[in-house]
N, C-alpha and C positions, 0 to 999 in steps of 0.2 A: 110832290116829293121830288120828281124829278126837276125843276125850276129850282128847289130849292140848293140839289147836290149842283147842278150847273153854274150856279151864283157863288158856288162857294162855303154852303154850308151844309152839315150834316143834320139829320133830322133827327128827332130826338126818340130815341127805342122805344118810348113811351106810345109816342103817336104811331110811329111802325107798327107795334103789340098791337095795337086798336084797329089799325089800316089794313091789315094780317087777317086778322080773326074776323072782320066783317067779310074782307071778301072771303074767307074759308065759309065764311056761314052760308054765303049768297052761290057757292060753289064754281067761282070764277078762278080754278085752279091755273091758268096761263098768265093773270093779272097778279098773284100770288107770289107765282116762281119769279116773275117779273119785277117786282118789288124788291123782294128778298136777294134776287143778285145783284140789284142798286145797291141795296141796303150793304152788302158782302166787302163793296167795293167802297165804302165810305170812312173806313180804317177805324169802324171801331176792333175793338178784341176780340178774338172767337169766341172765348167764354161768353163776354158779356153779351152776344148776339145767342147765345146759345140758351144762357138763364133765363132772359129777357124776354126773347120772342118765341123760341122752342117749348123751354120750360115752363115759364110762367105765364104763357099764351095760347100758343097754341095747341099745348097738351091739356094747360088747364081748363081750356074751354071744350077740351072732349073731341076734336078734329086729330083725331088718330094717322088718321091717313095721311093729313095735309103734316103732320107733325115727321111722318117717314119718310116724304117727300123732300122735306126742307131740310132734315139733316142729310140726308142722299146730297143731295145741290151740295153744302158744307162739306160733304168728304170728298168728294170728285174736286172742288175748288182748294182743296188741300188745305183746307181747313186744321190749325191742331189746336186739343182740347190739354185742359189741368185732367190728372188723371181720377178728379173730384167730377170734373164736368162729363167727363167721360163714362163715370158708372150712372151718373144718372139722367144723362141719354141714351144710354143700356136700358137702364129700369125702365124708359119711357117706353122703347121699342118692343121690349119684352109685353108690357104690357097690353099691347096690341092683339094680343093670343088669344 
């Protein structure tokens, strides 16, 4: 991933979502954050990093924690959400109870 942003391209959310959630499985949470602040800086849209790899990734796969973690990283980097993407990474976080 990183060769690929170096070269000039961005990697596509799809393979992130997959790249994400393995290492969340394997619990290689430094490789994770590590990724994900690549990924932060590669200009796609907060939403669509938020649907994409938050939502439809790392929530869905049931990595609660890694899911807290990653929007934590997204709000400190000042991150702004549609106030659509917003309630439902509330939902996600709430869920964590």
């Amino acid at each position: 991933m990183e060769d690929m942003i170096c070269n000039g391209h961005s990697p596509q959310l799809e393979f992130c979502k997959m790249l994400i959630c393995k290492l969340c499985e394997e619990g290689e949470k430094e490789r994770v954050n590590s990724v994900f602040e690549k990924l932060l800086r590669c200009g796609y849209c907060d939403d669509e990093i938020a649907w994409k790899i938050l939502i439809d990734g790392v929530l869905k796969q049931g990595f609660v924690e890694g899911f807290c973690e990653l929007f934590q990283v997204m709000e400190k980097s000042g991150c702004k959400f549609s106030s659509h993407t917003r309630s439902m990474l509330s939902k996600g976080l709430q869920g964590k109870d």
